[in-house]
PDB file with one MODEL, atoms N, CA, C and O in Angstrom:
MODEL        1
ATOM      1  N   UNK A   1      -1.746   3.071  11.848  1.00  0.00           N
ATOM      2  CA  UNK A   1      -2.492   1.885  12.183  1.00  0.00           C
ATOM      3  C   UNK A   1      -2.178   1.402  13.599  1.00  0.00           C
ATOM      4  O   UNK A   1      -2.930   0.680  14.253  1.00  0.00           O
ATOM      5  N   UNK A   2      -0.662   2.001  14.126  1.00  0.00           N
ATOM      6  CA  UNK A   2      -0.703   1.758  15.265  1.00  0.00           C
ATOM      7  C   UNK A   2      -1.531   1.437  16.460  1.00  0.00           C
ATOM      8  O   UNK A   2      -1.507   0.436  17.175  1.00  0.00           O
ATOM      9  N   UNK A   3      -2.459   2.786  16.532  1.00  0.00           N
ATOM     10  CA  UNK A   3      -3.204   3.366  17.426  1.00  0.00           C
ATOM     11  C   UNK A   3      -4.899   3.111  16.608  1.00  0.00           C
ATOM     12  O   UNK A   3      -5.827   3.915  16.518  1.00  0.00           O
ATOM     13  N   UNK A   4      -4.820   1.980  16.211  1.00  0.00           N
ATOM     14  CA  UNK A   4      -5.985   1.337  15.918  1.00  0.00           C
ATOM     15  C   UNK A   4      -6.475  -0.536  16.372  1.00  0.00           C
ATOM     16  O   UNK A   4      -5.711  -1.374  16.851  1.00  0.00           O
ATOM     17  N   UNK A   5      -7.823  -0.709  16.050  1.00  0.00           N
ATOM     18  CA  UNK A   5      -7.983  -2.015  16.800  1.00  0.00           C
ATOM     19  C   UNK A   5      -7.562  -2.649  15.544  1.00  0.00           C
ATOM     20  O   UNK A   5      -7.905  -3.828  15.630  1.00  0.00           O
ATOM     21  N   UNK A   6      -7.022  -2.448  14.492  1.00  0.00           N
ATOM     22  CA  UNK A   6      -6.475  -3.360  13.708  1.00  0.00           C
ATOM     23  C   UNK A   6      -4.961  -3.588  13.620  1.00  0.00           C
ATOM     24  O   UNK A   6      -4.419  -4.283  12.761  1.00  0.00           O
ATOM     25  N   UNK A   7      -4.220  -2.797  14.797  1.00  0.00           N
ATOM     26  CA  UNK A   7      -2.833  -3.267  14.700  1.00  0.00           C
ATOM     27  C   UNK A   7      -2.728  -3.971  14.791  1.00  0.00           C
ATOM     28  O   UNK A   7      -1.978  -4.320  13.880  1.00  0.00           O
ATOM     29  N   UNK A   8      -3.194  -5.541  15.951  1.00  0.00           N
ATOM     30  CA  UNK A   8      -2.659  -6.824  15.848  1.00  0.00           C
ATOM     31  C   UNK A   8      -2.675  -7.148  14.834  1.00  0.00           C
ATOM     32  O   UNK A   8      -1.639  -7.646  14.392  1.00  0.00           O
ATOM     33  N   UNK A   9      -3.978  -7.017  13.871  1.00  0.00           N
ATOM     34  CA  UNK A   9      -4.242  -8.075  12.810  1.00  0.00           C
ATOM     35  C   UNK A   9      -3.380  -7.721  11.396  1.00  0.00           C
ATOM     36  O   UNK A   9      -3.687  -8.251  10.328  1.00  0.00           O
ATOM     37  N   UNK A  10      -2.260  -6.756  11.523  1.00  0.00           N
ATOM     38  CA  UNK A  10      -1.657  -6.465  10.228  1.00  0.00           C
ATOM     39  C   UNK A  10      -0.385  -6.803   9.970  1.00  0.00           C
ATOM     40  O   UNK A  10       0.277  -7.216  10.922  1.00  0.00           O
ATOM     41  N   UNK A  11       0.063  -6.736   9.029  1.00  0.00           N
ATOM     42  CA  UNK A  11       1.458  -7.009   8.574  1.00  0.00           C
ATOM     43  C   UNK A  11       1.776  -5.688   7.854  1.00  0.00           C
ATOM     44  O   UNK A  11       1.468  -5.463   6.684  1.00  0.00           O
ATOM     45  N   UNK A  12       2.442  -4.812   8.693  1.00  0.00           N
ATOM     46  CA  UNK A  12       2.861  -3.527   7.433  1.00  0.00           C
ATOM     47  C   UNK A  12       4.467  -3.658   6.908  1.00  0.00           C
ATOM     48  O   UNK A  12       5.400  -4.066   7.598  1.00  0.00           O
ATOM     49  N   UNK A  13       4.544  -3.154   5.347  1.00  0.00           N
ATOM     50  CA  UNK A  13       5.830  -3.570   4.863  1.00  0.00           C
ATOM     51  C   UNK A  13       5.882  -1.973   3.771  1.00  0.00           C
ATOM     52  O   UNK A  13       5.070  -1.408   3.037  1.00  0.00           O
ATOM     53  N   UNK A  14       7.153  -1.751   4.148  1.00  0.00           N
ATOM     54  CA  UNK A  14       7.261  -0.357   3.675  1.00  0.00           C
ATOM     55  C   UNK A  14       8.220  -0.690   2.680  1.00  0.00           C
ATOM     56  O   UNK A  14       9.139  -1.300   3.228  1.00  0.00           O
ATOM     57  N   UNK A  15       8.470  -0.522   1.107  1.00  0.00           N
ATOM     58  CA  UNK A  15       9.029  -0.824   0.359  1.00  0.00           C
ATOM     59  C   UNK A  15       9.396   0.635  -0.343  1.00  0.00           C
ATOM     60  O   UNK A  15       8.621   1.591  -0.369  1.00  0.00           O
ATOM     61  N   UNK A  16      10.204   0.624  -0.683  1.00  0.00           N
ATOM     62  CA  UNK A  16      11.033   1.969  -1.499  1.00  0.00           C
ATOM     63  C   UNK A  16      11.260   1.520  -3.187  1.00  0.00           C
ATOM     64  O   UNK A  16      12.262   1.132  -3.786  1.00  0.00           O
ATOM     65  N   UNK A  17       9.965   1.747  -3.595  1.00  0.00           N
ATOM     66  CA  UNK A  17      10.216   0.968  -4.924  1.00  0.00           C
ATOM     67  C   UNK A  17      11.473   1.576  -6.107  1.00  0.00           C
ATOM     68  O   UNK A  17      11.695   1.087  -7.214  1.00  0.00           O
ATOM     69  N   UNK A  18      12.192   2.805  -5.459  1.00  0.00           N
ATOM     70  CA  UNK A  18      13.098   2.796  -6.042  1.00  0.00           C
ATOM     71  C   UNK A  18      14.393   2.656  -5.893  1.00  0.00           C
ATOM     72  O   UNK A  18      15.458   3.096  -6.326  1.00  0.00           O
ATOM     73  N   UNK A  19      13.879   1.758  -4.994  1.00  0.00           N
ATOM     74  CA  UNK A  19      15.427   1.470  -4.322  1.00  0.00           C
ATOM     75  C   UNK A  19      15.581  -0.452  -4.518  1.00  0.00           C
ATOM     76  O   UNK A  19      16.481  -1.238  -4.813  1.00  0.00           O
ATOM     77  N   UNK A  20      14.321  -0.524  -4.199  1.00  0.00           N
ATOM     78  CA  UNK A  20      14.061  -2.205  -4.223  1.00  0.00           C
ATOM     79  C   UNK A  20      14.183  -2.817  -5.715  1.00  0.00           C
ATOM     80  O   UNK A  20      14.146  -2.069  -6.692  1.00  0.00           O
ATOM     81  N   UNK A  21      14.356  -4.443  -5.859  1.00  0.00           N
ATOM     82  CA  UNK A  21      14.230  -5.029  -6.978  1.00  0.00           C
ATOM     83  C   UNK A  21      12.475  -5.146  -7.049  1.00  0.00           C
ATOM     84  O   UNK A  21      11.609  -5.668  -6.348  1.00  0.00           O
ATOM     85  N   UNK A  22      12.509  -4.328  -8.341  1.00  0.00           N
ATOM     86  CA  UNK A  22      10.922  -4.424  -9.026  1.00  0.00           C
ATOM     87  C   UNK A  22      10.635  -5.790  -9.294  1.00  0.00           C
ATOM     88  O   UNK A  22       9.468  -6.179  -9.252  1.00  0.00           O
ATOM     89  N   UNK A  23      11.330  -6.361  -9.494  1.00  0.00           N
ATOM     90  CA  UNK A  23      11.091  -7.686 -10.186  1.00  0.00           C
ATOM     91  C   UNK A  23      10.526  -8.688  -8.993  1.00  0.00           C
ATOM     92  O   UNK A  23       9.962  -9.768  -9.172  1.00  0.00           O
ATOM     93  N   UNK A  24      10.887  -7.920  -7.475  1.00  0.00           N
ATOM     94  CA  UNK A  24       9.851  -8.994  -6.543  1.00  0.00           C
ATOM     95  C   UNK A  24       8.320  -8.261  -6.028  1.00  0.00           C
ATOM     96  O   UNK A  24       7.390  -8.580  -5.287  1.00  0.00           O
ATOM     97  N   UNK A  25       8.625  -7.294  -6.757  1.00  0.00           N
ATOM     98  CA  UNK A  25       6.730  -6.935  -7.011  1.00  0.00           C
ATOM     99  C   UNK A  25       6.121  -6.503  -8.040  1.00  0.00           C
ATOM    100  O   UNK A  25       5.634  -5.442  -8.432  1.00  0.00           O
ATOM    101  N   UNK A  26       6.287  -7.838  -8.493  1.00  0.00           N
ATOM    102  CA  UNK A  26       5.328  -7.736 -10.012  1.00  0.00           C
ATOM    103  C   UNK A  26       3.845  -7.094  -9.744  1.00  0.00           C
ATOM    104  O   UNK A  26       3.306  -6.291 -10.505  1.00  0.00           O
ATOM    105  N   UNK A  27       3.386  -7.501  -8.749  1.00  0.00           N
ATOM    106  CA  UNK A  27       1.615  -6.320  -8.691  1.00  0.00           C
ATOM    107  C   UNK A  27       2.115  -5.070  -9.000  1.00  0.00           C
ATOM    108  O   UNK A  27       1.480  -4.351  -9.772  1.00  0.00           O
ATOM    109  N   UNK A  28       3.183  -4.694  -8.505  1.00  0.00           N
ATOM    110  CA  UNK A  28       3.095  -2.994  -8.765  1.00  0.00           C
ATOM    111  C   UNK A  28       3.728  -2.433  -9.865  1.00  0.00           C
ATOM    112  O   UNK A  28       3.701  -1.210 -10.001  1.00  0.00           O
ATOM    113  N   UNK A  29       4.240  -3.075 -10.594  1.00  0.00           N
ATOM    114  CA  UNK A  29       4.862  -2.846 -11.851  1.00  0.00           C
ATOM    115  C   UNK A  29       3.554  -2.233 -12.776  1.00  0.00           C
ATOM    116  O   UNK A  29       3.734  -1.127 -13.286  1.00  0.00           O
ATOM    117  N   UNK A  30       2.443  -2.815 -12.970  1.00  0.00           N
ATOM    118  CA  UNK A  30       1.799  -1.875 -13.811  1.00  0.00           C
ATOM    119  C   UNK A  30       0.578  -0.723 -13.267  1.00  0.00           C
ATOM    120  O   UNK A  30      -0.310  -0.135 -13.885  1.00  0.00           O
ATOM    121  N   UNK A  31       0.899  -0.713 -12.144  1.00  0.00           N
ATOM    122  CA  UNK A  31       0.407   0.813 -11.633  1.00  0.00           C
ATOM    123  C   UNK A  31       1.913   1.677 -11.650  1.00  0.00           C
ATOM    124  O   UNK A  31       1.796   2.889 -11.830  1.00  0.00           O
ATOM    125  N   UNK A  32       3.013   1.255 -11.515  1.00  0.00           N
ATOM    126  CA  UNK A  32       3.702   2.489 -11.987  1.00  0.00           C
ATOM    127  C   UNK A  32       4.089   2.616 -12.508  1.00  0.00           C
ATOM    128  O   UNK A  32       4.935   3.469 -12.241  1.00  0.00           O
ATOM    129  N   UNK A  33       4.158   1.989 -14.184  1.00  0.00           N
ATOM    130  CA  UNK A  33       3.760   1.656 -15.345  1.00  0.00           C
ATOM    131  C   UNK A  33       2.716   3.122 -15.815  1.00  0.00           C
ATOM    132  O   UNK A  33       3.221   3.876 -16.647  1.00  0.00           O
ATOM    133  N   UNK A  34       1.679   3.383 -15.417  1.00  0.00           N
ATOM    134  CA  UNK A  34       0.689   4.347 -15.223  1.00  0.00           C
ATOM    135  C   UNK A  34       0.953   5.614 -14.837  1.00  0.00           C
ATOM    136  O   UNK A  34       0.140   6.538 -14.801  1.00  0.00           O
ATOM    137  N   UNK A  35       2.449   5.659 -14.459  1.00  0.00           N
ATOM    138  CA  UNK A  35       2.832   7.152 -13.710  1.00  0.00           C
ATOM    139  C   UNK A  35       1.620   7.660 -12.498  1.00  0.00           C
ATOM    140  O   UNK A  35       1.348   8.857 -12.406  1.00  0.00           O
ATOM    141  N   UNK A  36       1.205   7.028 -11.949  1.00  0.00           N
ATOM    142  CA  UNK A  36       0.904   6.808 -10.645  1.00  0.00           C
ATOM    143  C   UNK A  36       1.700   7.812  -9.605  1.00  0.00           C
ATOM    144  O   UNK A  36       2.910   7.614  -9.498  1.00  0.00           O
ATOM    145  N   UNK A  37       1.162   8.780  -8.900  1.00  0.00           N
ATOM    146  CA  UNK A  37       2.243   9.267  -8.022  1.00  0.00           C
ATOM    147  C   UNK A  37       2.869   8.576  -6.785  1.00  0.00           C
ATOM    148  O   UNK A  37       2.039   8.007  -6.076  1.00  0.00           O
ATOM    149  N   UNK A  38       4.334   8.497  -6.320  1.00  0.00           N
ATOM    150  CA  UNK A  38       4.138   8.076  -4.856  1.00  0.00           C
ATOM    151  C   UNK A  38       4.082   8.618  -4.091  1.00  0.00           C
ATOM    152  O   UNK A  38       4.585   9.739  -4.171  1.00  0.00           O
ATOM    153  N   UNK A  39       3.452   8.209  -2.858  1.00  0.00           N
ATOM    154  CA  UNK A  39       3.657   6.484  -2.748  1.00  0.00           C
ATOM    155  C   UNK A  39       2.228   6.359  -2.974  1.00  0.00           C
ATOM    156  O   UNK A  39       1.212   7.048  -2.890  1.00  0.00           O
ATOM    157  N   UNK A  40       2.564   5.252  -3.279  1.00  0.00           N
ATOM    158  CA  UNK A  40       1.348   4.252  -3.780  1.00  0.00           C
ATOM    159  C   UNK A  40       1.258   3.012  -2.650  1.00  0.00           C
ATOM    160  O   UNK A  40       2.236   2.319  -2.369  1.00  0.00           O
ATOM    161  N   UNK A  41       0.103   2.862  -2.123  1.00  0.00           N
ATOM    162  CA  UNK A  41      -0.561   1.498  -1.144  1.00  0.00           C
ATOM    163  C   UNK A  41      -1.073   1.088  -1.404  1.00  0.00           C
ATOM    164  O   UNK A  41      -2.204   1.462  -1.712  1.00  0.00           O
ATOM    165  N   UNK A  42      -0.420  -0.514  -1.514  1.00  0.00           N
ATOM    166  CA  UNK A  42      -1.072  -1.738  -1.961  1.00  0.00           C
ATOM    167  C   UNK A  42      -1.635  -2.581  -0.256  1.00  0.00           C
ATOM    168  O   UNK A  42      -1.206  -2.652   0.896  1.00  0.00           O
ATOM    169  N   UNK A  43      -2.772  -3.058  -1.017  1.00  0.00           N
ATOM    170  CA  UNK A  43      -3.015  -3.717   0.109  1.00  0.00           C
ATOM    171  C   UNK A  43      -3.285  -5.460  -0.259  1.00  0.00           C
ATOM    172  O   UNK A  43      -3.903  -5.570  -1.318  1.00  0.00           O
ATOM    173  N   UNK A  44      -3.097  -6.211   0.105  1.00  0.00           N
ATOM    174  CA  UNK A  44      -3.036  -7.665  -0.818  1.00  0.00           C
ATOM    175  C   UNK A  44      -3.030  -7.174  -2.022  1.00  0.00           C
ATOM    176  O   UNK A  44      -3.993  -6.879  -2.731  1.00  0.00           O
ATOM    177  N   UNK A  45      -1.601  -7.072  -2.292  1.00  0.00           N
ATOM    178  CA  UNK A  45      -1.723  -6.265  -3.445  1.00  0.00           C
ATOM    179  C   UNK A  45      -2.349  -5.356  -4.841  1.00  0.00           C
ATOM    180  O   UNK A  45      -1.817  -5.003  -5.894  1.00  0.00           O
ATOM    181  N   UNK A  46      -3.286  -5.237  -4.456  1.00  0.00           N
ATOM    182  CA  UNK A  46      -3.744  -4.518  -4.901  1.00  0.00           C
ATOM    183  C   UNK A  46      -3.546  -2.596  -4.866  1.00  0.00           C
ATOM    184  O   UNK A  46      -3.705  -2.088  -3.756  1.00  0.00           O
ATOM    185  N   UNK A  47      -3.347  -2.021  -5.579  1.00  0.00           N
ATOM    186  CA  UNK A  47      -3.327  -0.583  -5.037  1.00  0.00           C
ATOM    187  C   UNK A  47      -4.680   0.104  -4.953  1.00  0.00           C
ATOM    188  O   UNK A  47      -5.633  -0.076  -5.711  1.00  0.00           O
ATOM    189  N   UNK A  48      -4.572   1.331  -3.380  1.00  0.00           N
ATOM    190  CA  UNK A  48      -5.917   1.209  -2.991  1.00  0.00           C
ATOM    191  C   UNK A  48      -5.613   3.332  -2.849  1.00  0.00           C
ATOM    192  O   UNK A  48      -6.473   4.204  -2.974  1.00  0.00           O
ATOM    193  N   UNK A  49      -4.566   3.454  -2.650  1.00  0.00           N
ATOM    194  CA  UNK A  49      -4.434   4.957  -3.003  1.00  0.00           C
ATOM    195  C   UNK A  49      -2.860   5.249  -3.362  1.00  0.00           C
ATOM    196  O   UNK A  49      -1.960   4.479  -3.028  1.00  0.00           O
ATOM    197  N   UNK A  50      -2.638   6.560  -4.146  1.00  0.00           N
ATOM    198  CA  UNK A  50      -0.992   7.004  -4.989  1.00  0.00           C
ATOM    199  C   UNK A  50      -1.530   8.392  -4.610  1.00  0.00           C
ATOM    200  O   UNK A  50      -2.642   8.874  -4.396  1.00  0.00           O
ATOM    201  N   UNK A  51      -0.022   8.905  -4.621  1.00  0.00           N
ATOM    202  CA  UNK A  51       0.103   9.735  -4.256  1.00  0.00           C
ATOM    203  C   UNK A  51       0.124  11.153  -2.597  1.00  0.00           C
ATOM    204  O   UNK A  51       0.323  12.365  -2.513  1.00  0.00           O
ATOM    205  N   UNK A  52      -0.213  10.001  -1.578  1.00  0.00           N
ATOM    206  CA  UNK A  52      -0.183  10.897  -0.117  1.00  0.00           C
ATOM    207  C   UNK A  52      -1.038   9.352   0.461  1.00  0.00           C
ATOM    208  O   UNK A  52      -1.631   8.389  -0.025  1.00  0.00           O
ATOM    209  N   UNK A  53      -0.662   9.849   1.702  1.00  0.00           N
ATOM    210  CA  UNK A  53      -1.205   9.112   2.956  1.00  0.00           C
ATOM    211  C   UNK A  53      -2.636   9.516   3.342  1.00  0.00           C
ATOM    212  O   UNK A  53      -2.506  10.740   3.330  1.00  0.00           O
ATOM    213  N   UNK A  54      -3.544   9.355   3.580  1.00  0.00           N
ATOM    214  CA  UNK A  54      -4.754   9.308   3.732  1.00  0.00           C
ATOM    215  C   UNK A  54      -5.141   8.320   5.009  1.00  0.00           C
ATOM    216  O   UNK A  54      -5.349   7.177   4.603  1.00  0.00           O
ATOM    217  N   UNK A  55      -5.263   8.431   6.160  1.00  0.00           N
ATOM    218  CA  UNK A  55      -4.965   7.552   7.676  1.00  0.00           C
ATOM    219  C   UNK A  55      -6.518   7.129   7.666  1.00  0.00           C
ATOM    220  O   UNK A  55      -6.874   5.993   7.979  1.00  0.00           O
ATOM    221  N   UNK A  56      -7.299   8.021   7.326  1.00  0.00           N
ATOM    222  CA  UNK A  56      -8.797   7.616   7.600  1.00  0.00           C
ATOM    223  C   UNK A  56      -9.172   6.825   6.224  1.00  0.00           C
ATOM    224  O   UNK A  56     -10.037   5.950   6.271  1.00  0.00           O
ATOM    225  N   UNK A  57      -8.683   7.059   5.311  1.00  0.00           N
ATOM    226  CA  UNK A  57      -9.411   6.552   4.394  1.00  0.00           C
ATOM    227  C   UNK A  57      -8.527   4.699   4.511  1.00  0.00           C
ATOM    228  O   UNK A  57      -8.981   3.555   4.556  1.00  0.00           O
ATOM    229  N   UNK A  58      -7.489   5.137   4.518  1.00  0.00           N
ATOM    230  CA  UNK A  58      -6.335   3.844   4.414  1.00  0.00           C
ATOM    231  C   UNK A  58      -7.111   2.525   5.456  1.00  0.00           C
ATOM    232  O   UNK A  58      -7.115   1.317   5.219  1.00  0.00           O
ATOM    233  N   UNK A  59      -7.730   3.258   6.648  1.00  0.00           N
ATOM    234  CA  UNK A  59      -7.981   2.657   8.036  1.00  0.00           C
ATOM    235  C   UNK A  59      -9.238   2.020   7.305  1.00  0.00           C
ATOM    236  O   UNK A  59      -9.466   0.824   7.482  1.00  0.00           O
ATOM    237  N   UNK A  60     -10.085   2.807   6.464  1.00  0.00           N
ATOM    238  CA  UNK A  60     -11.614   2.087   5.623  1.00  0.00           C
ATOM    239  C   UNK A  60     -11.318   0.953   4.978  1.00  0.00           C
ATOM    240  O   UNK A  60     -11.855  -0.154   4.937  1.00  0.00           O
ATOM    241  N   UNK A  61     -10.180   1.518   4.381  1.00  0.00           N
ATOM    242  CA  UNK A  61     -10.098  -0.050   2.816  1.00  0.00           C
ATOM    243  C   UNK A  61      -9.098  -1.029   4.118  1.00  0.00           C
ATOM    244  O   UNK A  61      -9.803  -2.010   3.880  1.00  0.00           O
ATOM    245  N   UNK A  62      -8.686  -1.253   4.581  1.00  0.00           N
ATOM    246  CA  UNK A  62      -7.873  -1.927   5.472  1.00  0.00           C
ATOM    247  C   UNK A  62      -8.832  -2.999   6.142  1.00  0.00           C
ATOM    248  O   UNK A  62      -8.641  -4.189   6.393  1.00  0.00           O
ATOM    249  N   UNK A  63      -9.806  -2.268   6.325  1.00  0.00           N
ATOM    250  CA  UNK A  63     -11.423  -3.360   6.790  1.00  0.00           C
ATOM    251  C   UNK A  63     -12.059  -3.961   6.103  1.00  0.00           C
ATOM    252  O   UNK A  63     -12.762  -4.960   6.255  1.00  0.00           O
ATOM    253  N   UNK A  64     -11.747  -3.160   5.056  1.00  0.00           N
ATOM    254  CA  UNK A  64     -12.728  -4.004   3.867  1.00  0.00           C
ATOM    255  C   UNK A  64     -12.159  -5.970   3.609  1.00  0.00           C
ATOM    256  O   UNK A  64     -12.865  -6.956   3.401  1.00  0.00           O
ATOM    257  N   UNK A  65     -10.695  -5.849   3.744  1.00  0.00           N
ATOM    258  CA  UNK A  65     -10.161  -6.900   3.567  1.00  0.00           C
ATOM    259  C   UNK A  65      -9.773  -7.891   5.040  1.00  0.00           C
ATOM    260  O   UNK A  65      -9.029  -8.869   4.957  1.00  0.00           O
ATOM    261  N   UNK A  66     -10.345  -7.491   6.219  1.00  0.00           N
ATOM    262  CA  UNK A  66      -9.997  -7.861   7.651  1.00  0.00           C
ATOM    263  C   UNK A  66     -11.826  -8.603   7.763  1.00  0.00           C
ATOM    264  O   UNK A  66     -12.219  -9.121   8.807  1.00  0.00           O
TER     265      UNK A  66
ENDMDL
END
């Protein structure tokens, strides 16, 4: 997202959900609940893809909410 016109407008937060307390992200508890692969990207929390990075697609849904 760097090297896009939406870097100013973002807040990125990289969380290691198995390392982190689950209990301060209750959104994602029941997508991986689901066996969901990671990583999984939430975006206002919501999850929007699991399992791999996807830059073009990530960069689509990222607008949808901008």
């Amino acid at each position: 997202m760097e090297a896009t016109d939406l870097k100013d407008q973002l807040e990125i937060e990289f969380v290691d959900l198995m390392e982190a307390d689950i209990q301060s992200y209750d959104y994602a508890r029941p997508t991986l609940e689901k066996g969901y692969p990671l990583p999984i990207t939430f975006i206002n929390e919501k999850a929007v893809s699991a399992g791999g990075l996807d830059s073009n697609r990530l960069y689509l849904e990222v607008k949808k909410f901008i």
